[in-house]
Every structure is written in structure tokens, then in C-alpha cells.
C-alpha positions as CSV (number, residue, x, y, z in Angstrom):
1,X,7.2,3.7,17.5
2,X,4.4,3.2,14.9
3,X,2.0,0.5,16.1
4,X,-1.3,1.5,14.0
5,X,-2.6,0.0,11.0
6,X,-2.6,2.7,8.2
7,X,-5.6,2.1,6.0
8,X,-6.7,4.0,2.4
9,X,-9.5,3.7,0.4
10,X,-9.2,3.7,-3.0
11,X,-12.5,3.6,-5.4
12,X,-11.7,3.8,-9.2
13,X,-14.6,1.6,-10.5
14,X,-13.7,-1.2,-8.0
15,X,-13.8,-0.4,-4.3
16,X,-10.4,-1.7,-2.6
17,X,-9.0,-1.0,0.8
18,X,-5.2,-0.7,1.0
19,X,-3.3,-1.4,4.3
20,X,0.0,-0.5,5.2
21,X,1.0,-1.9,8.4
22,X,3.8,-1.3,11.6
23,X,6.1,-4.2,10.2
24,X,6.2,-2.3,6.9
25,X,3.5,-4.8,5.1
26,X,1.2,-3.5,2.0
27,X,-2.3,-5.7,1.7
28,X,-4.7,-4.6,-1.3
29,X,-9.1,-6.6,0.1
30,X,-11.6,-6.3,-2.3
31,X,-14.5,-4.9,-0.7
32,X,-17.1,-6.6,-2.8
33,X,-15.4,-10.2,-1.8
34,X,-14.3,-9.3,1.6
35,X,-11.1,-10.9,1.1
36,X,-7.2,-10.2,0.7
37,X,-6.6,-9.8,-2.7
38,X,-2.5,-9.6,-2.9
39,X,-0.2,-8.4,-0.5
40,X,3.9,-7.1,-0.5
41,X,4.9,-8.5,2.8
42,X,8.0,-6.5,4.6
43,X,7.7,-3.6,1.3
44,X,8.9,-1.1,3.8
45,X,12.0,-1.8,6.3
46,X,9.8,0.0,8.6
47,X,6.9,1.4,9.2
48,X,4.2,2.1,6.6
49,X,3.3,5.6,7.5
50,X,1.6,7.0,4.7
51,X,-0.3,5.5,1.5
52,X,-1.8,7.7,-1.3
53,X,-3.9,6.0,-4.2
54,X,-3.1,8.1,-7.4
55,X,-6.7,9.2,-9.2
56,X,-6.8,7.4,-12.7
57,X,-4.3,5.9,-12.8
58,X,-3.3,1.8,-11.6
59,X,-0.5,2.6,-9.2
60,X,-0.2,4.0,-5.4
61,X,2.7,5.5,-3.6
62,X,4.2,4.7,0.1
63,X,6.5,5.6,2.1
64,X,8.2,4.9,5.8
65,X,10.5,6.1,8.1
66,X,13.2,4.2,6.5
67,X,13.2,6.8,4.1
68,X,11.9,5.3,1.2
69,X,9.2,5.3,-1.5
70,X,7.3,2.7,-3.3
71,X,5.3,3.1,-6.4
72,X,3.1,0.1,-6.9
73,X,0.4,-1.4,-9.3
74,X,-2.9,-1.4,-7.4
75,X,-4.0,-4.9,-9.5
76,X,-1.5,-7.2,-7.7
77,X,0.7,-4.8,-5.9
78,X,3.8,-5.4,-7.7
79,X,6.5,-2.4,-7.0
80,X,7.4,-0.7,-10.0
81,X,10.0,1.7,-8.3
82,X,11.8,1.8,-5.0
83,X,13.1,4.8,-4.1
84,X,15.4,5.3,-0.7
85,X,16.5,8.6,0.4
């Protein structure tokens, strides 16, 4: 069972923190504001086990144990593909 916040930092001219948590929610917090900036509540089925910001470019990349991917804009955290195994 996965019970830890997973948490990457991401700093391409504006310093955000991405969350992925155990009940398979996405959160993007602005670091300057200290505030939630968007969020993809229940993006994963499970799990949000790992997270990876892609350098210069807009979009990240999770995954879970429910065997899936997600390729999202780092902006507002819209997916723009879901992938499941």
C-alpha cells in the first residue's frame, strides 16, 4: 500500500511543486504564492507513484500501479494523453 505524498520540483523560470498523492490526485502550488494553483483530482486509479517534469518543455509524465501514464500540461494540468498498459 502506498500512503506517501510523492512530491517533484519542477523550476523552468517559475518555481512550482508537483504533488502526486496515495488516492491517485495530481496538485501543481506556486512557490512564489504559496498556493494551489490547479489540481487533476483521482488522475490516477491508484496510486501516484512516480512524477517526472520534462526539461523545456510545458508537460510532465505520471504513472501508478494501475498501470497507466499521464502526460499533462504543467500550466493548468490538463492531461493531454492517458495511456493504460
Amino acid at each position: 500500500m502506498y500512503n506517501e505524498l510523492f512530491t517533484f520540483y519542477c523550476v523552468d523560470g517559475h518555481p512550482v511543486m508537483v504533488t502526486g498523492s496515495p488516492a491517485g490526485h495530481i496538485a501543481l502550488w506556486d512557490l512564489e504564492e504559496r498556493k494551489l494553483q490547479s489540481q487533476i483530482r483521482d488522475a490516477h486509479n491508484g496510486a501516484v507513484t512516480g512524477l517526472q517534469c520534462l526539461p523545456s518543455e510545458p508537460l510532465m509524465v505520471t504513472s501508478s500501479p494501475d498501470n497507466s501514464l499521464k502526460v499533462c500540461r504543467k500550466k493548468i494540468l490538463h492531461t493531454v494523453y492517458n495511456r493504460t498498459c
